[in-house]
DSSP file (Angstrom, degrees, kcal/mol; ACC not computed):
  #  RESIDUE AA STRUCTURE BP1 BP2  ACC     N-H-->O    O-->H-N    N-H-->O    O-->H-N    TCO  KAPPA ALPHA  PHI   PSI    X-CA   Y-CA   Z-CA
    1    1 A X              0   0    0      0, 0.0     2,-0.4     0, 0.0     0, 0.0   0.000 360.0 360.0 360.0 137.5    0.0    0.0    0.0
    2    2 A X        -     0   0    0      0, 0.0     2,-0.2     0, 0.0     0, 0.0  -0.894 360.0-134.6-109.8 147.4    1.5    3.5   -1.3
    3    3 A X        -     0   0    0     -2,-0.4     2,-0.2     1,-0.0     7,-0.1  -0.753  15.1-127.1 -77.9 144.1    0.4    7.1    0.8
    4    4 A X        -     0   0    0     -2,-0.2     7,-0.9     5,-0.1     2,-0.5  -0.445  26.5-139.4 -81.1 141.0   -0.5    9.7   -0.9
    5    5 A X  E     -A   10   0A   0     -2,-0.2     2,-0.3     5,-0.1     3,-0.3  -0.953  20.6-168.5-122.2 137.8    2.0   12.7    0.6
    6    6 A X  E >  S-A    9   0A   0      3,-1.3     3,-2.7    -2,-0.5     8,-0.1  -0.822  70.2 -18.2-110.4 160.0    0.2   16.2    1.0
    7    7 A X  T 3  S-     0   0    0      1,-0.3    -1,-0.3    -2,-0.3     3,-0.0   0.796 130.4 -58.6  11.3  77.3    1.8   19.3    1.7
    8    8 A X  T 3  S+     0   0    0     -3,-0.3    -1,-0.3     1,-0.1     2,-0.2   0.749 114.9 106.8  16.2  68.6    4.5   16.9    2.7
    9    9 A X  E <   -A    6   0A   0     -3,-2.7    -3,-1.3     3,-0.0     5,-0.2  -0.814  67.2-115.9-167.1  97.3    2.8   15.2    5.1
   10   10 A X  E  >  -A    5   0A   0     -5,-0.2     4,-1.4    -2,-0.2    -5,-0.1   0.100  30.6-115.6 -20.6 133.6    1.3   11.6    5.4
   11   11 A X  H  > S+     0   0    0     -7,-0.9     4,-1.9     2,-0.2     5,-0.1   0.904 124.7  54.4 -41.6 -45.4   -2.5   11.1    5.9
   12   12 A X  H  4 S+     0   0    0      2,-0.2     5,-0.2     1,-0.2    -1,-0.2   0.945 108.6  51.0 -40.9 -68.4   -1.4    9.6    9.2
   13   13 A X  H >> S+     0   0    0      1,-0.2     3,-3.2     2,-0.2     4,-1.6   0.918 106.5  51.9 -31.6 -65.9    0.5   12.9    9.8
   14   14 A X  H 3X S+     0   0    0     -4,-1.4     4,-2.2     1,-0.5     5,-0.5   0.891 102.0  53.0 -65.5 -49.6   -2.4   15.2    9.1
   15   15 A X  H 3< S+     0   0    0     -4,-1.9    -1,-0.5     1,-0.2    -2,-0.2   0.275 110.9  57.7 -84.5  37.8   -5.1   13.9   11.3
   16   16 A X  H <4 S+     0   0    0     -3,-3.2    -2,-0.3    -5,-0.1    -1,-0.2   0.508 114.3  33.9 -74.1 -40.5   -2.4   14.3   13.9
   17   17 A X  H  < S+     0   0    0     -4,-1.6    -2,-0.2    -3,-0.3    -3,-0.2   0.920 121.8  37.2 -89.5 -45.3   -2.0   17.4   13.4
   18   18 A X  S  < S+     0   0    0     -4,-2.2    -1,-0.2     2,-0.1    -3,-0.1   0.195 106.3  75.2-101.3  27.6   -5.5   19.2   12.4
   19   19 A X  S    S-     0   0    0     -5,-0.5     2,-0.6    -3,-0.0     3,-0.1  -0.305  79.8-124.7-102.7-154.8   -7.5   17.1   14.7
   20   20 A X     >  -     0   0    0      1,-0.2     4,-2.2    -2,-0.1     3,-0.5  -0.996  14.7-129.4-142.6 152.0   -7.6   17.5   18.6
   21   21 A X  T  4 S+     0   0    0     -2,-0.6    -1,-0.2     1,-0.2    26,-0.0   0.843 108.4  61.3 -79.1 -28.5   -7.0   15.1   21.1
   22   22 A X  T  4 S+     0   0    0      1,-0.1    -1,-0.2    -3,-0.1     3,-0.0   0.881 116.7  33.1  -0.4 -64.8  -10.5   16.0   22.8
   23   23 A X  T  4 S+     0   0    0     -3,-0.5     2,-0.4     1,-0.1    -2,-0.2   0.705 124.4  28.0-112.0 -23.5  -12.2   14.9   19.7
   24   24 A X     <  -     0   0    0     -4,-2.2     2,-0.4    -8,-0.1    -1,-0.1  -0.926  55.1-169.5-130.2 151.2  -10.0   11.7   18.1
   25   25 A X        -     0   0    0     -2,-0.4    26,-0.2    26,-0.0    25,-0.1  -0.886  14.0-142.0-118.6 114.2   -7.8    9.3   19.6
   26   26 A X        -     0   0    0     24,-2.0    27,-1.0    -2,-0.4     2,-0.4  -0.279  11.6-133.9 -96.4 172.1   -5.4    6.8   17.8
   27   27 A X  E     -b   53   0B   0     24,-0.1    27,-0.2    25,-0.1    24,-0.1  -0.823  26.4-145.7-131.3  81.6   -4.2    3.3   18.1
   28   28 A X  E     -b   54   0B   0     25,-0.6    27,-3.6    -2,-0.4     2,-1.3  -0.158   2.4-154.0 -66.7 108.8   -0.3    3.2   17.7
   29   29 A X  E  >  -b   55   0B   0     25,-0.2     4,-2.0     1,-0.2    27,-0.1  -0.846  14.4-165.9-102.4 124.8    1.0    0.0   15.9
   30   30 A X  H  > S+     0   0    0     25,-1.4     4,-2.9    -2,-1.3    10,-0.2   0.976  74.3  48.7 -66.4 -58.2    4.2    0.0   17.4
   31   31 A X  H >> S+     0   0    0      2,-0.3     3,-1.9    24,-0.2     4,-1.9   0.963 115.6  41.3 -62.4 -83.9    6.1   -2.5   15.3
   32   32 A X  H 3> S+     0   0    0      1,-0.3     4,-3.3     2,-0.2     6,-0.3   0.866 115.1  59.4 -49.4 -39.8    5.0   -1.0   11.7
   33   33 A X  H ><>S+     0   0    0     -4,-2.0     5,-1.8     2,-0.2     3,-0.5   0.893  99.4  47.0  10.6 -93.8    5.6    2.0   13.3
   34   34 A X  H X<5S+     0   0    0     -4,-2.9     3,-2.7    -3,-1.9    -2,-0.2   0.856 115.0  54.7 -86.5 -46.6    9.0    1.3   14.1
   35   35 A X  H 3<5S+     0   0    0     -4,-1.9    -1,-0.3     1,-0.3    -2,-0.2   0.858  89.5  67.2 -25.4 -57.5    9.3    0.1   10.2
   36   36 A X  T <<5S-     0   0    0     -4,-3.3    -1,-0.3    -3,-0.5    -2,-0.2   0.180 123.4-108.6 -69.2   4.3    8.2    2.9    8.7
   37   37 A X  T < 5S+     0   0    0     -3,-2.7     2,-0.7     1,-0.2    -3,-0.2   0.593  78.9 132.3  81.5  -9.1   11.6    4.4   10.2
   38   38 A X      < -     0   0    0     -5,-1.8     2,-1.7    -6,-0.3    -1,-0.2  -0.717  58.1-133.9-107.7 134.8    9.5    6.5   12.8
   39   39 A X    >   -     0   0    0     -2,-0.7     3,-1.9     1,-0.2     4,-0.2  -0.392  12.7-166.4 -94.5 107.4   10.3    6.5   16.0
   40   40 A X  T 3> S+     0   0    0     -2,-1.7     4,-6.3     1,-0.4    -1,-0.2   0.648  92.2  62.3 -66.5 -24.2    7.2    6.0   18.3
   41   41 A X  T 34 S+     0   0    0      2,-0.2    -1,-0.4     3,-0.1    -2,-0.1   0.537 115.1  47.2 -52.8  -7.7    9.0    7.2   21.9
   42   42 A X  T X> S+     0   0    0     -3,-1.9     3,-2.9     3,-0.1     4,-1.0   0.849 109.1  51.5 -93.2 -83.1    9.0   10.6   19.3
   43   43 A X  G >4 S+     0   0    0      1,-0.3     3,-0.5     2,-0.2     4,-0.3   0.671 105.4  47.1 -44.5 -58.0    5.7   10.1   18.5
   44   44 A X  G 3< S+     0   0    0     -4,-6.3    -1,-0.3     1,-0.2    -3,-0.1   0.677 113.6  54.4 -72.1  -0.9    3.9    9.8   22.2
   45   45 A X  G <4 S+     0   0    0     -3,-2.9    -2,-0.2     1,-0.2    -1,-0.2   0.777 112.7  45.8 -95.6 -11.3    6.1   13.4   23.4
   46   46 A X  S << S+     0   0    0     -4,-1.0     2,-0.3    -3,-0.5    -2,-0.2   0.468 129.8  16.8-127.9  25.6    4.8   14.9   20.6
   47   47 A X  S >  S-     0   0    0     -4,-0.3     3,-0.5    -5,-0.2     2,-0.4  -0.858  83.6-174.2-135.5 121.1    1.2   14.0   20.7
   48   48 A X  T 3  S+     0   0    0      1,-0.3    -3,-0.1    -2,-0.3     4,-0.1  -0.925  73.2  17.7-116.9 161.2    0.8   12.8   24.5
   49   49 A X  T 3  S+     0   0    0     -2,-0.4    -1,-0.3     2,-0.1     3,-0.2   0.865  95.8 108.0  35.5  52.3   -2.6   11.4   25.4
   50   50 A X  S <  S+     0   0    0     -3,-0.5   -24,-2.0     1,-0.1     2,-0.1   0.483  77.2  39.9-115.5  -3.6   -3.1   11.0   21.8
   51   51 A X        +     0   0    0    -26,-0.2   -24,-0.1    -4,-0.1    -1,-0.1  -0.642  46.1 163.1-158.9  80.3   -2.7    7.0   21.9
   52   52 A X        +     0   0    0    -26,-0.3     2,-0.2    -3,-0.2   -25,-0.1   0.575  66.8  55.4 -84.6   0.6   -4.1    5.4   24.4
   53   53 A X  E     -b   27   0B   0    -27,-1.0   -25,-0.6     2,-0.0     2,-0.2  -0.594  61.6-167.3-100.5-173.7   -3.9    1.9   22.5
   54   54 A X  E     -b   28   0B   0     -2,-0.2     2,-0.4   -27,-0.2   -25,-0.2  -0.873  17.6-135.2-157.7 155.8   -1.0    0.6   21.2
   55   55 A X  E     -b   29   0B   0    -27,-3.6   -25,-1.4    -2,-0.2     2,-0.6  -0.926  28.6-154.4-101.6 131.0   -0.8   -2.7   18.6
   56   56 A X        +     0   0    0     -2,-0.4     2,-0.2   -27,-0.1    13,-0.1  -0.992  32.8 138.2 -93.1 114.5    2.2   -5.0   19.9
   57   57 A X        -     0   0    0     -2,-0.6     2,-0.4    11,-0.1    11,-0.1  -0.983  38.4-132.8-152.9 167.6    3.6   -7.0   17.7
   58   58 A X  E     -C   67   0C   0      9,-1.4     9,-0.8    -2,-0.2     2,-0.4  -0.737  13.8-162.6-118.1 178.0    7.4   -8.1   16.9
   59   59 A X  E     -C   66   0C   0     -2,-0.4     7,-0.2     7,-0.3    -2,-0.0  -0.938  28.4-101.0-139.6 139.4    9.8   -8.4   13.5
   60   60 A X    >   -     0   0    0      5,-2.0     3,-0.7    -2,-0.4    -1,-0.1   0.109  44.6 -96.0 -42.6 167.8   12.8  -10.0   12.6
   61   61 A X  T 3  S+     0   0    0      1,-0.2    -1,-0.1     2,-0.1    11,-0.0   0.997 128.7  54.4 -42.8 -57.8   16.4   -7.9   12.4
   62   62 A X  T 3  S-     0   0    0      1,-0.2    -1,-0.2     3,-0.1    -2,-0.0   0.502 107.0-132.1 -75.3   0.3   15.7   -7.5    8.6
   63   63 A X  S <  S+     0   0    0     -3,-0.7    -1,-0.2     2,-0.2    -2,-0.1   0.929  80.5 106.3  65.9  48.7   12.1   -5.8    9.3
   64   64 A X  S    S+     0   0    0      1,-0.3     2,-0.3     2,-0.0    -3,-0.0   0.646  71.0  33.3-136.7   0.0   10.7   -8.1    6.7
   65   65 A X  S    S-     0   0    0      0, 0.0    -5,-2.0     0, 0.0    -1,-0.3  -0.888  79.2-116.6-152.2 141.7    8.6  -11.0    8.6
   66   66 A X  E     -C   59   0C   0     -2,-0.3    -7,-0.3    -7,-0.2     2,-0.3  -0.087  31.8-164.3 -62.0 174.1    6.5  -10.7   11.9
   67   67 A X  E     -C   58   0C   0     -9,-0.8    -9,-1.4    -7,-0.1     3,-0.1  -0.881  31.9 -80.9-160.1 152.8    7.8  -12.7   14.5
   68   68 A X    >   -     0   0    0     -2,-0.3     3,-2.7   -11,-0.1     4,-0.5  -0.150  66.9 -78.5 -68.4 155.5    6.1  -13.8   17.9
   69   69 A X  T 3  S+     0   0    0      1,-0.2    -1,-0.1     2,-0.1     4,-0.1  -0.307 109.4   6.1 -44.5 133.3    6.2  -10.9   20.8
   70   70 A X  T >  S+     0   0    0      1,-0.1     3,-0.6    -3,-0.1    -1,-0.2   0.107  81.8 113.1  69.5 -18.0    9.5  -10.8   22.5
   71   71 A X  T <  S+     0   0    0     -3,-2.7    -2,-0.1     1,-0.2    -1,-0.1   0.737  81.9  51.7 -89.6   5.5   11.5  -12.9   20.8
   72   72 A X  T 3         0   0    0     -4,-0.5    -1,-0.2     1,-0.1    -2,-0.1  -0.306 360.0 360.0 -94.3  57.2   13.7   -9.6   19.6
   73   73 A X    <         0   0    0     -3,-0.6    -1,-0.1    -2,-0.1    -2,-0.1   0.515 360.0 360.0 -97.8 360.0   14.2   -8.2   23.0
């Protein structure tokens, strides 16, 4: 799946940005997350109470197949 980028900024981005944490909440998958190059300890200081779920899940070294919870600690 490709994003579209607006004003150089991910769909993901943007309802961070022009919503309020009052009115949306989001559900942080950590692991793709952490693919995607972004780093989600970033992500909760600079929306805080903005994700009060989180997705767990774990990946190999090479970030290319999931792997059960823990076993990359």
């Amino acid at each position: 799946m490709e994003f579209k980028v607006i004003e150089r900024e991910t769909p993901y981005h943007l309802f961070l940005k022009k919503t309020s944490t009052d009115n949306m909440k989001m559900e942080l998958d950590l692991c793709w997350v952490t693919k995607a190059g972004v780093d989600p300890v970033e992500l909760f200081k600079q929306h805080p109470g903005r994700f009060p779920l989180w997705r767990v899940k774990d990946i190999d070294k090479d970030m290319t197949e999931l792997q059960p919870v823990g076993t990359h600690c």
